[in-house]
MARLUM-80400 format. One record per residue (C-alpha): residue number from 1; y negated, x, z. Coordinates in nm, 2 decimals. Layout:
// MARLUM-80400
<node><nr>NUM</nr><north>Y</north><east>X</east><up>Z</up></node>
...
***
This chain:
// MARLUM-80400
<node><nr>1</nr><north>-7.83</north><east>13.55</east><up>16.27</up></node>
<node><nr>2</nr><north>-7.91</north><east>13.49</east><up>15.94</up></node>
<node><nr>3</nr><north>-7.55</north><east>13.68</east><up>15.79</up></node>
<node><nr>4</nr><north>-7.31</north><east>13.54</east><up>16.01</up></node>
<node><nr>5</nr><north>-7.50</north><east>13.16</east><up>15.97</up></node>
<node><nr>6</nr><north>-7.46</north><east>13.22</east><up>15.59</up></node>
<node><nr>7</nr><north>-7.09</north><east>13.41</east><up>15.57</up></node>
<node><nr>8</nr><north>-6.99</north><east>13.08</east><up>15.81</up></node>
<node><nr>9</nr><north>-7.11</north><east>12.80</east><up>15.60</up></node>
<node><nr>10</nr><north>-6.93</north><east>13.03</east><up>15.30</up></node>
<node><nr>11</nr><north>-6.60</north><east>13.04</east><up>15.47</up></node>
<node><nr>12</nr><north>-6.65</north><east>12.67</east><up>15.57</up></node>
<node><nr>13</nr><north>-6.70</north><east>12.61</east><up>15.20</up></node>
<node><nr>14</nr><north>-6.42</north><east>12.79</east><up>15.09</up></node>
<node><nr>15</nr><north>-6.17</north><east>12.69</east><up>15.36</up></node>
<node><nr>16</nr><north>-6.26</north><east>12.35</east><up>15.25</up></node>
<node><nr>17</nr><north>-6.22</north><east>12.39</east><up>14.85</up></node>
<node><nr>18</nr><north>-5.89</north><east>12.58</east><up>14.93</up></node>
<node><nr>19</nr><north>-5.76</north><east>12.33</east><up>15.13</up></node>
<node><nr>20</nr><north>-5.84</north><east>12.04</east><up>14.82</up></node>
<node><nr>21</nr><north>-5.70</north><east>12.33</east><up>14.61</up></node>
<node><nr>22</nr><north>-6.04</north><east>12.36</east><up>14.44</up></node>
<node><nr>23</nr><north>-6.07</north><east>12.75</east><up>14.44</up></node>
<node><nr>24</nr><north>-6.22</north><east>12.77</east><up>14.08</up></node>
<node><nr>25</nr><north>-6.54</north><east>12.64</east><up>14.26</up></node>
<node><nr>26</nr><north>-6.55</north><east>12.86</east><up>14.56</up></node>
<node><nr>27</nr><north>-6.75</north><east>13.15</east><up>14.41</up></node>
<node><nr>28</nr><north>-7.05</north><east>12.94</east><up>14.27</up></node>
<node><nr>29</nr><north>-7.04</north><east>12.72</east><up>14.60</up></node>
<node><nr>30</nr><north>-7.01</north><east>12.96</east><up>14.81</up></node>
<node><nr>31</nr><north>-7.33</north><east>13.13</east><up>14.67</up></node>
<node><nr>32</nr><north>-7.54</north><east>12.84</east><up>14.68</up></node>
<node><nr>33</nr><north>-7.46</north><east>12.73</east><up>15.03</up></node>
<node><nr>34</nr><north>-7.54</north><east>13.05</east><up>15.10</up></node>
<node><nr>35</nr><north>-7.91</north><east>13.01</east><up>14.95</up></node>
<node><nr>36</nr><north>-7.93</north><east>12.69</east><up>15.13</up></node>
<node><nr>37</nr><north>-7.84</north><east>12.80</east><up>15.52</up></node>
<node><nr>38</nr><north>-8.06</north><east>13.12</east><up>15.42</up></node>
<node><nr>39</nr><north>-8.37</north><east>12.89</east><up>15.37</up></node>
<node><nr>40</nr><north>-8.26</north><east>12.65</east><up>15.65</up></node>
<node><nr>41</nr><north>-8.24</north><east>12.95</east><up>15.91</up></node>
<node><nr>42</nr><north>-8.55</north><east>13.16</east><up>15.75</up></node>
<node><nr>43</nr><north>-8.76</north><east>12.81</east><up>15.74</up></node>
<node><nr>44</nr><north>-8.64</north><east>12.56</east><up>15.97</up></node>
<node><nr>45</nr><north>-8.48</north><east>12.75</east><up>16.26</up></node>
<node><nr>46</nr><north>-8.28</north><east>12.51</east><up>16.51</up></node>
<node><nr>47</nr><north>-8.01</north><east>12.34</east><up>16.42</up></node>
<node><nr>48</nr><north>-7.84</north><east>12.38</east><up>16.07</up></node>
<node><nr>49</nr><north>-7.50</north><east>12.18</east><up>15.97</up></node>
<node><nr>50</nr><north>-7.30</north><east>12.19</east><up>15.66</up></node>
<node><nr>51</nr><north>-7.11</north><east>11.93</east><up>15.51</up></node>
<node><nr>52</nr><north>-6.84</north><east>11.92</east><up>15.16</up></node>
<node><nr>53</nr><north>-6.75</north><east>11.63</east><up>15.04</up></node>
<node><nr>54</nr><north>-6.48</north><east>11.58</east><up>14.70</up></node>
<node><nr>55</nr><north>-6.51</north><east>11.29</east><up>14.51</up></node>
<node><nr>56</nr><north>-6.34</north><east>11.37</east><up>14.13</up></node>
<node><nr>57</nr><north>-6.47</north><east>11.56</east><up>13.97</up></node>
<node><nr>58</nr><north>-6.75</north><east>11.62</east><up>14.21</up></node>
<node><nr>59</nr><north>-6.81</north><east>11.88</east><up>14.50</up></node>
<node><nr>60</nr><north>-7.09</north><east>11.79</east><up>14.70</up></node>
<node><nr>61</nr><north>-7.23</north><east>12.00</east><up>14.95</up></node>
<node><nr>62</nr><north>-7.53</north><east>11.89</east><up>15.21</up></node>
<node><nr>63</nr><north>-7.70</north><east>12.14</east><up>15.42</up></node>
<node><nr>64</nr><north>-7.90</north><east>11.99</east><up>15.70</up></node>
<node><nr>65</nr><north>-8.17</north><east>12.17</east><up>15.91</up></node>
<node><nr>66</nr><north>-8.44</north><east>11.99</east><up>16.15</up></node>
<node><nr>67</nr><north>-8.73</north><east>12.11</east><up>15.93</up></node>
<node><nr>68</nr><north>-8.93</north><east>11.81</east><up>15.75</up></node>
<node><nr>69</nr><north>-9.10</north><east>12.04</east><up>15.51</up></node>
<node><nr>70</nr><north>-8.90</north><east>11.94</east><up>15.18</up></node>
<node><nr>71</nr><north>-8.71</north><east>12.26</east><up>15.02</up></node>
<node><nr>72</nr><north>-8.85</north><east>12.33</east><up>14.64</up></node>
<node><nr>73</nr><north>-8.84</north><east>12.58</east><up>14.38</up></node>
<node><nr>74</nr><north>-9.13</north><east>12.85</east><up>14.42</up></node>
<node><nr>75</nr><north>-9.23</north><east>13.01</east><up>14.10</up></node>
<node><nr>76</nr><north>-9.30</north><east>13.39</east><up>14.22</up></node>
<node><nr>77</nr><north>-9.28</north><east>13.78</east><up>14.07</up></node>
<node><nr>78</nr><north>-9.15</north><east>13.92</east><up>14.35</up></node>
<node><nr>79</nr><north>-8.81</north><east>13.94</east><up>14.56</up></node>
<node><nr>80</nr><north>-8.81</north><east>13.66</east><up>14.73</up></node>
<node><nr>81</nr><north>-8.82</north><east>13.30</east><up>14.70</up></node>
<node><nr>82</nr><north>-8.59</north><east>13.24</east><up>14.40</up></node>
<node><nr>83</nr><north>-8.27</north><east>13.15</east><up>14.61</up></node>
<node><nr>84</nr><north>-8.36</north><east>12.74</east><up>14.48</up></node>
<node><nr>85</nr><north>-8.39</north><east>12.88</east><up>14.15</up></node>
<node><nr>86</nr><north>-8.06</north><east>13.01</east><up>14.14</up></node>
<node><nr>87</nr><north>-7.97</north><east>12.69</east><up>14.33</up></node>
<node><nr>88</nr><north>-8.16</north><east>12.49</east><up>14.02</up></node>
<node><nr>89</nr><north>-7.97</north><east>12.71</east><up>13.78</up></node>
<node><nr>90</nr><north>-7.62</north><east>12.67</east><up>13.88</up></node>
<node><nr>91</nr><north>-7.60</north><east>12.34</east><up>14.02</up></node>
<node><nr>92</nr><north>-7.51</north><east>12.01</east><up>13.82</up></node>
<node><nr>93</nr><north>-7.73</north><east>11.86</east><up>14.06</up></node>
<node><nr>94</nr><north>-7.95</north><east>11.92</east><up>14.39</up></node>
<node><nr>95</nr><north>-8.20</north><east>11.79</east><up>14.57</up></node>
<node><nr>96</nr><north>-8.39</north><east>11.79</east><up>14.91</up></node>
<node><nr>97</nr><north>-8.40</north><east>11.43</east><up>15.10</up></node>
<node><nr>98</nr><north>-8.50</north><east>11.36</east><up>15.44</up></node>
<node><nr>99</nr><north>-8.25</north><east>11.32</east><up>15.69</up></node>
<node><nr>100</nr><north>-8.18</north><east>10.97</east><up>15.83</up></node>
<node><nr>101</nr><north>-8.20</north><east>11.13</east><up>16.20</up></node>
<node><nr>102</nr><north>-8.45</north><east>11.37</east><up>16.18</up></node>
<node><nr>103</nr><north>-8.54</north><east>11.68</east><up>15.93</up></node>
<node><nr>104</nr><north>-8.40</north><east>11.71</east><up>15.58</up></node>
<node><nr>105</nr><north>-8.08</north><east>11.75</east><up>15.42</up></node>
<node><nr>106</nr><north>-8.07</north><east>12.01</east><up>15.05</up></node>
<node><nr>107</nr><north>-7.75</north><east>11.90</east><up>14.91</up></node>
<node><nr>108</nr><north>-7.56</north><east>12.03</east><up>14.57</up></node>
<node><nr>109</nr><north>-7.34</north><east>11.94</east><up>14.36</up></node>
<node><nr>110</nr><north>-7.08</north><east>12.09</east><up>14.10</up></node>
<node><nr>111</nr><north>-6.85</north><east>11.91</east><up>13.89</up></node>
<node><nr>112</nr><north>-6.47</north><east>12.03</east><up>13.86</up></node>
<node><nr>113</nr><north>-6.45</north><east>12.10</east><up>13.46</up></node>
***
């Protein structure tokens, strides 16, 4: 489950920056939507929604999952754990909120150069 969530919300992505004709963005959105759905489904389980949103110069993407156990950075050695830090890395902004219905919402930003 955890592929085929993360290649969806990536395709969704993409679809989406195509269609606004945004393609230079697709390769670093795509990989951090893909960090986010992978926590949401490893973490939250049940329901996970994705939502991109352009507003000049800014792409901002919101991941929402029904967990209420806020998303953060882990600092760790091993193999796992650092998709927020690449997340942290990449992103203009991000940020883990909760949701106005219920669970939280991990949204990103980039900005079109």
């Amino acid at each position: 489950m955890e592929h085929e969530t993360s290649a969806s919300a990536r395709a969704l992505v993409s679809s989406f920056l195509v269609r606004n004709e945004l393609q230079e963005l697709i390769p670093t959105a795509a990989l951090l939507v893909s960090e986010l759905v992978t926590n949401s489904v490893m973490h939250a389980g049940g329901r996970i929604s994705v939502r991109a949103c352009w507003s000049d110069p800014t792409l901002r993407v919101e991941v929402r999952d029904t967990s209420h156990t806020p998303a953060r950075v882990r600092v760790q050695d091993d193999d796992s754990g650092r998709g927020l830090q690449i997340v942290d890395a990449l992103a203009a902004d991000w940020a883990c909120e909760p949701s106005r219905n219920d669970g939280k919402v991990t949204w990103f930003e980039l900005h079109r150069d």
